[in-house]
C-alpha positions, 0 to 999 in steps of 0.5 A: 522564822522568815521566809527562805524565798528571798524575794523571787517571784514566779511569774509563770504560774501567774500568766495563761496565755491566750493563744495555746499552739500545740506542738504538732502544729509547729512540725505542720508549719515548718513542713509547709514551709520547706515544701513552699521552699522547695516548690519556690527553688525547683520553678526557679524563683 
């Protein structure tokens, strides 16, 4: 019998990434930035 795969690969089971940025530190930057924002528009800027 052949294959039902129907030649698709998966290529995310094949790569590991490096660089691994935890989900809680994507809020922390994005906290950052708004309080730099905020920081930026009360002096005036």
């Amino acid at each position: 019998m052949p294959s039902s795969g129907g030649g698709l690969v998966r290529y995310f089971d094949e790569y590991k990434s490096r660089v691994v940025i935890k989900p809680l530190h994507v809020i922390i930057l994005i906290g950052i930035v708004i309080i730099i924002i905020l920081a930026l528009h009360a002096r005036g800027v």
